[in-house]
C-alpha positions, 0 to 999 in steps of 0.5 A, a space after each residue: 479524497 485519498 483512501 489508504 489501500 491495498 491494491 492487488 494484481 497479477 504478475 505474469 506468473 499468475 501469483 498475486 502482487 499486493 501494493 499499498 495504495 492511496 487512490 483518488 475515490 470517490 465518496 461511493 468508490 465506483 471509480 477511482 484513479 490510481 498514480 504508481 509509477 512506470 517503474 512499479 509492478 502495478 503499472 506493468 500489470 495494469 498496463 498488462 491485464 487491466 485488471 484489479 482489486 482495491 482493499 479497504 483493510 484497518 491491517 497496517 502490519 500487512 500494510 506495512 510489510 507491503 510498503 516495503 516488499 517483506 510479505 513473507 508469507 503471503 497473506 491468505 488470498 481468495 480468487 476475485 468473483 469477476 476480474 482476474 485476480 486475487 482478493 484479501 481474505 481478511 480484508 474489511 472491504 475490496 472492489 474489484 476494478 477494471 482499467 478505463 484509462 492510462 495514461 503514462 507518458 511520464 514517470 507516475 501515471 494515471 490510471 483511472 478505474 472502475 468498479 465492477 464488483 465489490 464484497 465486505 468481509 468485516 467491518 472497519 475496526 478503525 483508526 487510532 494515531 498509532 495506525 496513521 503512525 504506521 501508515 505515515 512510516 510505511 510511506 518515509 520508507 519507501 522514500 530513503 533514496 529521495 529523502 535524507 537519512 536525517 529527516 527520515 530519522 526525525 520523523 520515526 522519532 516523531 511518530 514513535 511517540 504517537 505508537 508510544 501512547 496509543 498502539 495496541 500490538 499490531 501497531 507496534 509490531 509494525 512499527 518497531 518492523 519499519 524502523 529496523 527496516 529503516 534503520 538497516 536500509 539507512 546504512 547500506 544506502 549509497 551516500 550522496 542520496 538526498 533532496 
């Protein structure tokens, strides 16, 4: 099964690299495998230090505004009990993780890992359609240099209707962020891209 997540790292620096992930869980989520891209902060911190935390979170501003690389500022963040790295502060749920396997020999590696500490802050509040609205945007924004401008366009008008009728505020706030994002990004992006 896919989970929809937030995984954390730790940059070179030290600062805290937060990424939504969906990695393939168990139904106990005591190991997982994550699939970013080489290309990805993730990978190279994973690659580096071998070392995470995956978030369960019902926050899909922050999601959101993670897909796309506009955390500013930076949700609170607390120092993990047993890994190096950084856990949500207002997270539902976290694991804390360490890498047993990665395998990158090409484009999107596979990354398999295990749990080794977990906590609870909150319970899940849980989904309505607005909020897998949010999730499905968050992912056609991280794809307008692989998609053309007019499918991506489509289905922000598709899924705007599901905010339409069921969002609570969150959930419009980040929407109506993504679709700006969106919507600027379609206009400054180089002509040619596509399928």
């Amino acid at each position: 099964m896919i989970l929809e997540g937030i995984v954390t790292t730790v940059n070179a620096n030290g600062d805290a690299n937060i990424s939504p992930m969906g990695p393939l869980v168990d139904q106990q989520i005591t190991q997982f495998v994550l699939r970013p891209y080489t290309s990805s902060r993730t990978y190279q911190n994973l690659k580096r230090i071998g070392q995470g935390v995956l978030h369960v979170t019902d926050d899909v501003d922050l999601l959101a505004r993670a897909a796309v690389h506009r955390l500013e500022p930076l949700p609170k963040l607390v120092k993990a009990k047993v890994v190096q790295g950084w856990v949500l502060a207002e997270a539902c749920r976290w694991y804390e993780f360490e890498v047993s396997s990665l395998e990158d020999r090409s484009e999107r590696t596979t990354i398999a890992c295990r749990v080794v500490g977990k906590g609870r802050i909150r319970d899940f509040f849980g989904w309505n359609r607005a909020k897998h609205a949010v999730v499905e945007a968050s992912i056609l924004a991280t794809r307008i240099q692989f998609l053309p401008p007019e499918q991506i366009l489509h289905e922000f008008r598709r899924l705007a209707v599901m905010v339409d009728k069921t969002a609570g505020p969150q959930e419009r706030k980040a929407f109506e962020f993504l679709d700006q994002y969106v919507r600027q990004a379609l206009q400054t992006a180089p002509t040619g891209k596509g399928t």
